[in-house]
VEXRO-893081 format. One line per 3 residues: number of its first residue (from 0); their letters; for each residue x, y, z of C-alpha. Coordinates in Angstrom, 2 decimals. Layout:
BEGIN
NUM) A) X:Y:Z ~ ...
This chain:
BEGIN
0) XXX) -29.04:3.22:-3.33 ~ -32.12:5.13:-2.00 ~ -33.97:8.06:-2.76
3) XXX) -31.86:10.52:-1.13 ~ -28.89:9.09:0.02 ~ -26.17:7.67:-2.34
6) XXX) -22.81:5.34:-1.86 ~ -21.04:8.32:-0.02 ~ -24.11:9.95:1.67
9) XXX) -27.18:12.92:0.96 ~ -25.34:15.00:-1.22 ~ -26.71:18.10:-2.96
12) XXX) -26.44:21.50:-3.34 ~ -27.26:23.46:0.41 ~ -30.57:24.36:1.00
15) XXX) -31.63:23.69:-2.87 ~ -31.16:19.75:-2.86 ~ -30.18:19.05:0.48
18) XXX) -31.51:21.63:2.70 ~ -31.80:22.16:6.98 ~ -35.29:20.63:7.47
21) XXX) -33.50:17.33:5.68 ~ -30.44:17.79:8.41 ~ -32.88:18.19:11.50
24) XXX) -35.07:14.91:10.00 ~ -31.96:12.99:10.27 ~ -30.96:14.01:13.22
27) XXX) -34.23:13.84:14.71 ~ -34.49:9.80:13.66 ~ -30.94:8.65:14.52
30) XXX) -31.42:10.23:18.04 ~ -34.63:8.48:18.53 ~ -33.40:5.59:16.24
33) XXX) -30.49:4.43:18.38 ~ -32.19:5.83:21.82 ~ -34.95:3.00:21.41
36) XXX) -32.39:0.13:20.79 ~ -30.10:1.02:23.67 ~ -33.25:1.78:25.84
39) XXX) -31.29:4.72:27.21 ~ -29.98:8.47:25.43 ~ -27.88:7.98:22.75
42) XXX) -24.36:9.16:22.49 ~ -23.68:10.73:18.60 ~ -20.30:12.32:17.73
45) XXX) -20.25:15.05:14.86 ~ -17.47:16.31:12.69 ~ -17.62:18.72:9.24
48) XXX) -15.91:20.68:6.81 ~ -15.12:24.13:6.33 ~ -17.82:24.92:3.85
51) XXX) -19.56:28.04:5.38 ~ -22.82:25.72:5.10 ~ -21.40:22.71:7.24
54) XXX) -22.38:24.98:10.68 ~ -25.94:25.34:9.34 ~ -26.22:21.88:8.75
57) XXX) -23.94:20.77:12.24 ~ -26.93:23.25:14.36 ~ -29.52:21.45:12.43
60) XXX) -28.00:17.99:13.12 ~ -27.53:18.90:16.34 ~ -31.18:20.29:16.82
63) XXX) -32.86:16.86:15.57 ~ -30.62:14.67:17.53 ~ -31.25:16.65:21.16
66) XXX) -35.17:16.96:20.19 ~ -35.03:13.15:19.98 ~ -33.14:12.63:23.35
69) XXX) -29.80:12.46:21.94 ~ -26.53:13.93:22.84 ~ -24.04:15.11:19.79
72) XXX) -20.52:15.14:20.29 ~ -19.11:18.42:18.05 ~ -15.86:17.91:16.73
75) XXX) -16.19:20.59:14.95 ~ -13.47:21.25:11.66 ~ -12.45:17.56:11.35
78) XXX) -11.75:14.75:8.47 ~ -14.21:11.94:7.64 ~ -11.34:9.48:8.62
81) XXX) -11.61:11.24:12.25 ~ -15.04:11.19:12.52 ~ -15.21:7.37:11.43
84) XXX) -12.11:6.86:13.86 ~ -13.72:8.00:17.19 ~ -17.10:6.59:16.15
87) XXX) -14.93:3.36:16.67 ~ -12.85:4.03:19.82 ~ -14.94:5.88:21.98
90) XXX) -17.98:4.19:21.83 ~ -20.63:5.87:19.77 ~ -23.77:4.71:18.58
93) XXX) -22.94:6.47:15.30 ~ -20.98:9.27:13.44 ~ -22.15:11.61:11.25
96) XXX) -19.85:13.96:8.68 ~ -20.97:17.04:7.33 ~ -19.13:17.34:3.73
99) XXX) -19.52:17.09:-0.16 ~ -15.55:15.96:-0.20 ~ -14.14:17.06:-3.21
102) XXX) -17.39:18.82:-4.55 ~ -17.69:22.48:-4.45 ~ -18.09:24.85:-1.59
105) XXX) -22.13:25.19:-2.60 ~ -22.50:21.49:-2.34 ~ -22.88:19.92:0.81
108) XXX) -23.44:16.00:2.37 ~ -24.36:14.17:5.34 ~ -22.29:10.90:5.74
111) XXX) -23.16:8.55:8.07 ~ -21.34:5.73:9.96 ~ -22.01:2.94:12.01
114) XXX) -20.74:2.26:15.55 ~ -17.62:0.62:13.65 ~ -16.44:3.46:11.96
117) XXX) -17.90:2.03:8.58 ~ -20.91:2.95:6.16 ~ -24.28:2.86:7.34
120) XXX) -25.89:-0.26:6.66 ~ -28.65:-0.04:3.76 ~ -31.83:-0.59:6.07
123) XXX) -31.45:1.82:8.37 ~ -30.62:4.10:5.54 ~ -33.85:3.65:3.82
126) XXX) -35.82:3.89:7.36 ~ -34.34:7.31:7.57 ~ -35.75:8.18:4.22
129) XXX) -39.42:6.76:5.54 ~ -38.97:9.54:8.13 ~ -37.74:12.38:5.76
132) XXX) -40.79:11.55:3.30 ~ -43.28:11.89:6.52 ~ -43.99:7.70:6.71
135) XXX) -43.21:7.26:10.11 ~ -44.27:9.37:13.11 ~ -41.49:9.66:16.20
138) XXX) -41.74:11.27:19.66 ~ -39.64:13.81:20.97 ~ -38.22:14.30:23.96
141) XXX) -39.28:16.14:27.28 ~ -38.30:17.22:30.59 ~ -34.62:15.52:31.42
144) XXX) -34.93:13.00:28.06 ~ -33.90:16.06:25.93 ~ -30.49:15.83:25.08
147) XXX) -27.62:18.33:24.73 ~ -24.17:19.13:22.86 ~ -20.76:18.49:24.48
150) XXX) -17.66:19.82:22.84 ~ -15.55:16.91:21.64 ~ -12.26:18.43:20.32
153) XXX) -10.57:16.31:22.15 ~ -11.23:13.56:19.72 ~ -10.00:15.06:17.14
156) XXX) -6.18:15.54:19.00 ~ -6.76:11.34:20.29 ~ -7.00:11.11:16.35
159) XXX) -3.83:13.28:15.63 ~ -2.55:11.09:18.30 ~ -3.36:8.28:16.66
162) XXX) -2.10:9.15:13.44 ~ 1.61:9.91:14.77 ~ 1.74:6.46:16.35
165) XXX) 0.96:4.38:13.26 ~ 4.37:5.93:11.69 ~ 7.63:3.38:12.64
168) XXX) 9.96:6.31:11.88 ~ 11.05:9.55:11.91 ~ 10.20:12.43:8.85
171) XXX) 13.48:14.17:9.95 ~ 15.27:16.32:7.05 ~ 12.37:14.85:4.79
174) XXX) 11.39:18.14:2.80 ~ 7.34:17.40:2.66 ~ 4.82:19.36:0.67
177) XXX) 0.73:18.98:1.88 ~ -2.14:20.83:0.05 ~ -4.56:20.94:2.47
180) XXX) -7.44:21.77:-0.15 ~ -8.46:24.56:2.09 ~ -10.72:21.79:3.64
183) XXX) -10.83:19.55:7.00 ~ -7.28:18.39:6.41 ~ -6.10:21.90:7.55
186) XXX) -6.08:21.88:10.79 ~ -4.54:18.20:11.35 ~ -1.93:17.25:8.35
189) XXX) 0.79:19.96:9.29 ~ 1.16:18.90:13.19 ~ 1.24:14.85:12.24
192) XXX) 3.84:15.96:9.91 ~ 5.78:18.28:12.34 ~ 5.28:15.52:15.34
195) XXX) 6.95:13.49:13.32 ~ 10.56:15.91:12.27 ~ 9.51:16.57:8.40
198) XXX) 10.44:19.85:6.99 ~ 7.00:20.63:6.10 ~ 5.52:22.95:3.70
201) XXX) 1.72:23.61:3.22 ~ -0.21:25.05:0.70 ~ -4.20:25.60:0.85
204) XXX) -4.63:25.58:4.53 ~ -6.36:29.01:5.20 ~ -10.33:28.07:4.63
207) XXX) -12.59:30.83:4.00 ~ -15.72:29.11:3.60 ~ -15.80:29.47:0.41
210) XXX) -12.28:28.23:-0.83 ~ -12.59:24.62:-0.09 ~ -11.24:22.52:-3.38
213) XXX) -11.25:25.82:-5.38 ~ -7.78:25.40:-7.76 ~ -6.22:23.22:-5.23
216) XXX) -6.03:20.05:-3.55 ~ -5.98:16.35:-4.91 ~ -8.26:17.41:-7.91
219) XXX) -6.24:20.17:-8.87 ~ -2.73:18.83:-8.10 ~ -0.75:20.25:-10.84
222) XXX) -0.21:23.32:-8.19 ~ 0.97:20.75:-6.01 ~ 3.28:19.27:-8.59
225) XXX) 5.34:23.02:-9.61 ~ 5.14:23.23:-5.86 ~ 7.08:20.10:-4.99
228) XXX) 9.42:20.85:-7.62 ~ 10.32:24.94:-7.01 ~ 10.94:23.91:-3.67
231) XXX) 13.11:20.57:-4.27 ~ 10.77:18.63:-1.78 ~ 11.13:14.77:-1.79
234) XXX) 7.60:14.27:-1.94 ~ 4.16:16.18:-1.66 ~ 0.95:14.69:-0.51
237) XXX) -2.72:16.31:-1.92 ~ -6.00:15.78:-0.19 ~ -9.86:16.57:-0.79
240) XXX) -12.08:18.69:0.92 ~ -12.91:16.18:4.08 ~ -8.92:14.45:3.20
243) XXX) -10.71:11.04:2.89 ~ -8.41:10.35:-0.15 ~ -4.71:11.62:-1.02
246) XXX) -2.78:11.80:-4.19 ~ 1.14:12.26:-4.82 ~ 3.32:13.98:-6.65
249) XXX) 7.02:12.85:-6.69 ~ 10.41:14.40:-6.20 ~ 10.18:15.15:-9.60
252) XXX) 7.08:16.51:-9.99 ~ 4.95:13.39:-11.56 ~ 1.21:12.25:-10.36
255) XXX) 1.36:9.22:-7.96 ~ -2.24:8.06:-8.54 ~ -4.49:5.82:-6.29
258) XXX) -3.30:3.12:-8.02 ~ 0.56:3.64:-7.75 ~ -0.39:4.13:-4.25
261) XXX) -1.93:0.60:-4.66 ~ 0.96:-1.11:-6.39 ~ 3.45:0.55:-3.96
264) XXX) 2.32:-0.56:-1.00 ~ 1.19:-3.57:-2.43 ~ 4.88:-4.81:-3.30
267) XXX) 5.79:-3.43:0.29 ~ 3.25:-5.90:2.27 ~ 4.27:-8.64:0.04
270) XXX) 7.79:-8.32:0.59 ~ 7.13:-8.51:4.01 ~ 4.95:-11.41:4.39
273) XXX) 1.69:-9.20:4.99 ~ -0.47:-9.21:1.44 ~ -3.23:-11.41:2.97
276) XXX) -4.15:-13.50:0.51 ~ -1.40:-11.92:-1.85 ~ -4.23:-9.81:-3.13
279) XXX) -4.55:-6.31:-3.67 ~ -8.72:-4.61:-4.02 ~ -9.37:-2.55:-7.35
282) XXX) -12.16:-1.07:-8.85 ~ -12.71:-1.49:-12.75 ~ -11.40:1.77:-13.22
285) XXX) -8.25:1.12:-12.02 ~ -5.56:1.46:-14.66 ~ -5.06:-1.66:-17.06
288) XXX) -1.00:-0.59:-15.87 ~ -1.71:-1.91:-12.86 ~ -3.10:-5.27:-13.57
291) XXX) 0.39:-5.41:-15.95 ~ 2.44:-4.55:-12.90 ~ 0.85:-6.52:-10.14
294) XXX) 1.02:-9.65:-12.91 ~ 5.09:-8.97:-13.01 ~ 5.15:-8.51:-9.49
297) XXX) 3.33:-11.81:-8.86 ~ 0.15:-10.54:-6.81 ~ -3.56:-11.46:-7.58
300) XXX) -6.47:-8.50:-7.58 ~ -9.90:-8.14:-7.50 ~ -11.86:-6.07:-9.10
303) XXX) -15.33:-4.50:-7.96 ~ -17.60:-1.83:-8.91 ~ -16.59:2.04:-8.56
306) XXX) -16.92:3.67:-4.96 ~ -14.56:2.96:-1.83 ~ -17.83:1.55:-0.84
309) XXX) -17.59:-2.01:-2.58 ~ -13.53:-1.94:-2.09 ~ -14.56:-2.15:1.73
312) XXX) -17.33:-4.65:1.36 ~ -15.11:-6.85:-0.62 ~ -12.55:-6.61:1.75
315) XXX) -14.69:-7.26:4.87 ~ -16.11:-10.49:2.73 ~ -12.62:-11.47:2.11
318) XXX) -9.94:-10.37:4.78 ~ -8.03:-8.79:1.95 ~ -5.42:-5.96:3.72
321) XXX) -5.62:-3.62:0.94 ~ -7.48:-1.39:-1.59 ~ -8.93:1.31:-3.61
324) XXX) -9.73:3.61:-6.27 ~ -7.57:5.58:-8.89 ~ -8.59:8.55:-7.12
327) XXX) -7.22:8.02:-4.35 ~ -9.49:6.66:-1.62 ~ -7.26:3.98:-0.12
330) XXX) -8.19:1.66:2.90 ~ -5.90:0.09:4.65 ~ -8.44:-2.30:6.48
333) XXX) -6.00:-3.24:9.42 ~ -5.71:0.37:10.78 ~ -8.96:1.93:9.49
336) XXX) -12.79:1.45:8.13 ~ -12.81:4.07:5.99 ~ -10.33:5.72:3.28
339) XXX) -7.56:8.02:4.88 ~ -5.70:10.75:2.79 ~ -3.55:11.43:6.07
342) XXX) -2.92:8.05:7.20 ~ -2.23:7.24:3.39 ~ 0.21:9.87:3.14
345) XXX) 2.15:8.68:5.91 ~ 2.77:4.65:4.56 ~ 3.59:6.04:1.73
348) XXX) 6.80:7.83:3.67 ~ 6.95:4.55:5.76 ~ 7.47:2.57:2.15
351) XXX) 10.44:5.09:0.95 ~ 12.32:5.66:4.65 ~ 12.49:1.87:4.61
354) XXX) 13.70:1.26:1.34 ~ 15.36:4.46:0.96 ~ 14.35:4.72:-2.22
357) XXX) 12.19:7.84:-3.74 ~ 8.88:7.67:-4.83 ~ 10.00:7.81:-8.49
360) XXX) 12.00:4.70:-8.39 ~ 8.72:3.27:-6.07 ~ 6.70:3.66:-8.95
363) XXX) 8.97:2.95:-11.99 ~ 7.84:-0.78:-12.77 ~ 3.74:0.95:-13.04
366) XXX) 4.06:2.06:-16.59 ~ 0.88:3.52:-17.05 ~ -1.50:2.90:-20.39
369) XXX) -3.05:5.91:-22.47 ~ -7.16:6.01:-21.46 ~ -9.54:7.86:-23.53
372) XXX) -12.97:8.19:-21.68 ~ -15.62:9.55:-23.50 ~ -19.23:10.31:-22.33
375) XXX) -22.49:9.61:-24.44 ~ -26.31:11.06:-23.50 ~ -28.38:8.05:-24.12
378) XXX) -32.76:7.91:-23.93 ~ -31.93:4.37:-21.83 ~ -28.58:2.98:-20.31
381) XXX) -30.29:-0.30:-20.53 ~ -30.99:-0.49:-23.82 ~ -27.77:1.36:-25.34
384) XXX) -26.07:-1.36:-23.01 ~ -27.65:-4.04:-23.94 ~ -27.98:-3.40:-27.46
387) XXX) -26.65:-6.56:-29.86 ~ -24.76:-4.05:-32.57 ~ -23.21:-2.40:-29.33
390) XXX) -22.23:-5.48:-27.62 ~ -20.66:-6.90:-30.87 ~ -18.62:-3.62:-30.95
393) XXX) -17.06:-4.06:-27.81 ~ -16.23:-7.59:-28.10 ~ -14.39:-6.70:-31.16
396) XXX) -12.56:-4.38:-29.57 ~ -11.86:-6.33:-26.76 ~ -10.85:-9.16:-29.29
399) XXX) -8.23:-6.70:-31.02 ~ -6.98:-5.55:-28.06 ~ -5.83:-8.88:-26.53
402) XXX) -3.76:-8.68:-23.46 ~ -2.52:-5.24:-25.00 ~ -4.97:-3.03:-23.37
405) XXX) -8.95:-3.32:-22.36 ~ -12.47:-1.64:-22.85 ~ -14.69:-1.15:-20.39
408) XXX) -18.17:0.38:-21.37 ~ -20.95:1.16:-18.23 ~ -23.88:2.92:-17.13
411) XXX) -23.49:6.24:-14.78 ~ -25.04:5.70:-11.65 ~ -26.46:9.29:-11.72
414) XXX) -26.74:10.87:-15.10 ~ -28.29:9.45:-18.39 ~ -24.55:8.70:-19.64
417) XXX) -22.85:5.71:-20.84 ~ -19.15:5.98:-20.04 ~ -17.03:4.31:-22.73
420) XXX) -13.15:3.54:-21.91 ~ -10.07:2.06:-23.73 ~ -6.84:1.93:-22.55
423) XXX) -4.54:0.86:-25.28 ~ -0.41:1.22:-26.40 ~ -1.22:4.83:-27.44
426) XXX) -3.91:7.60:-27.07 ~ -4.45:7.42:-31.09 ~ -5.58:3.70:-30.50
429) XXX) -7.87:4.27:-27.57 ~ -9.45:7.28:-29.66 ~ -10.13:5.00:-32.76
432) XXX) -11.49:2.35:-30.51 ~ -13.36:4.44:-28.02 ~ -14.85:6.48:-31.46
435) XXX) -16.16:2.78:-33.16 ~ -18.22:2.33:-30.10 ~ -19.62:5.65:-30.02
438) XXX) -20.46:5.59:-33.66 ~ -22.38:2.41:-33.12 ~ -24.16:3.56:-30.55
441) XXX) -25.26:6.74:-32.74 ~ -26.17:4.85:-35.47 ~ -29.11:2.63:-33.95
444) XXX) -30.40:5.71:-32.45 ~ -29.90:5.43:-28.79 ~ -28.26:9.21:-28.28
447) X) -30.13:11.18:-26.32
């Protein structure tokens, strides 16, 4: 990771963190950036959020890239998937997003993607922060080099389009709830869902600016889950603020996590022939459930660090079809780059219309393990990690444990925390376990 920008972009607070001067810098580089390779103006496509700051930061973007010779492509309200989608399809140099995702509405982010619809590669990354700290000089443009802004709703509807055609069947009579988050996912879920003959019902699709993840959407879902049940819907589908990632909740009101997502669709391609490699792509903080699960179910997983970043990298390395994160951030690598809340929402309905089963029964062989999580201040995550006392009490645990649950102790990649898990038979177990670590830790002094 850089200086500024992180595994899912520049994120900050608006104007405090990440201000406009930082949003005109990289605009300013990428439009000279990709200008210079091609030899000719470069062609940029734009999408954001509805956080009241994503139009500063869009004009800003927008100012950079046409100073530079560019020309930016608005789509204006959009999702991330959308953004990374045309990038793809209609032949962009890049793509830039304007949104924190589920942060919010005083944080923003600028997310950037490659001409494939896929993360930015690290070395151009860190070339853009040369520019932003003032180490490299660029010209601008003049006379009929200076770029302009064309309005590009229409890829946002050859998205939509896109979307409807991926489904094999029809929603009709399917009573579907979406909470829209008051984000990006607004203006797109509900007509996918109506294309397609669902009853649906939407909650937290009037942004304000100000309203984006506030008490609603995938990290508030238990309005989703009364919802789903007042209204005797089969199914309800929660996103985040740019609907990169999607939860469930059931016909009968339970939480359909990332990784019952995983397992669900997981058993689905296998039955058909079409688990690559019968593997499925986790991250470590994917319930040990899971592993259980996939083990009875007879399909192999990997396992790589947290962020829907490494899930794609291992899955370009490998040709695996399928993965993600707890959270929700699924890729399906044969349809898209990038995670999809929308696009996840609507295999899930493909699994249950063609095994007419509900989502309950879907999930019913995941029997998810108590976690207890608990975060410790250290002076250094290095040492506290590292530690001989500390490593003795995790392999102890680990020991005990067996093949009856798992611990899993790491370093935050942004605060001074070490994050200590168990999952175990009960919550009283992964307390007493998660506790002895902690307690170890204290006692040779490494709390901050």
């Amino acid at each position: 990771m850089g200086k500024y920008f992180g595994t899912d972009g520049f994120r900050g607070e608006a104007n405090k963190n990440l201000n406009y001067e930082h949003a005109i810098k990289i605009g300013r580089f990428l439009g000279w950036y990709y200008g210079a390779n091609k030899g000719k103006k470069a062609k940029i496509v734009i999408g954001k959020d509805t956080r009241r700051s994503s139009y500063m930061f869009e004009y800003a973007l927008c100012t950079g890239l046409m100073a530079s010779g560019a020309d930016a492509y608005i789509m204006h309200v959009t999702t991330t998937p959308s953004v990374s989608y045309i990038a793809r399809v209609d032949d962009f140099d890049c793509g830039i997003m304007i949104s924190a995702s589920h942060n919010p509405y005083y944080d923003n982010g600028i997310k950037l993607l490659n001409e494939n619809g896929e993360k930015m590669d690290e070395e151009t990354i860190l070339k853009i922060e040369d520019y932003i700290d003032g180490k490299l000089e660029i010209p601008v443009a003049q006379r009929d080099e200076i770029g302009r802004t064309v309005d590009y709703v229409a890829g946002r509807n050859r998205y939509i389009g896109y979307l409807i055609s991926m489904s094999k069947y029809s929603f009709k009579d399917k009573k579907v709830g979406l909470d829209c988050a008051n984000g990006a996912s607004w203006s797109i879920a509900r007509g996918v869902f109506d294309a397609l003959g669902a009853k649906t019902y939407v909650i937290n699709d009037a942004p304000d600016g100000y309203n984006i993840n506030t008490d609603c959407g995938s990290t508030h879902i238990e309005h989703l889950q009364k919802f789903v049940v007042d209204n005797g819907l089969d199914i309800g589908f929660a996103y985040d603020g740019d609907a990169d990632r999607c939860l469930c909740v059931d016909e009968k009101g339970n939480i359909v996590t990332g990784d019952h997502i995983l397992y669900v669709y997981g058993c689905y391609m296998k039955e058909r022939g079409k688990l690559l490699n019968n593997k499925v792509v986790t991250t470590v903080m994917s319930n040990f459930g899971l592993y259980k699960a996939f083990d009875a179910a007879g399909i192999e997983y990997d396992k790589t660090s947290v962020g829907d970043k490494y899930v794609y990298e291992n899955m370009v390395k490998t040709g695996n079809r399928i993965g993600g994160e707890q959270s929700g951030h699924i890729i399906f690598s044969k349809y898209a780059t990038t995670g999809d809340g929308i696009l996840t929402s609507l295999k899930m309905m493909e699994v249950m219309l063609a095994k007419n089963k509900p989502m309950s029964e879907l999930t019913a062989p995941f029997v998810v393990y108590p976690q207890v999580l608990k975060n410790v201040r250290v002076k250094s995550k290095p040492e506290a990690q590292n530690d001989p006392d500390v490593q003795a009490a995790v392999k102890k645990v680990a020991d005990e444990l067996g093949d009856q649950g798992r611990i899993l102790v790491r370093e935050s990649g942004t605060e001074p925390v070490i994050r200590v898990m168990v999952e175990a038979g009960s919550e009283e177990l992964c307390e007493k376990y998660v506790d002895g670590v902690i307690d170890v830790i204290k006692a040779k002094g490494h709390l901050e």
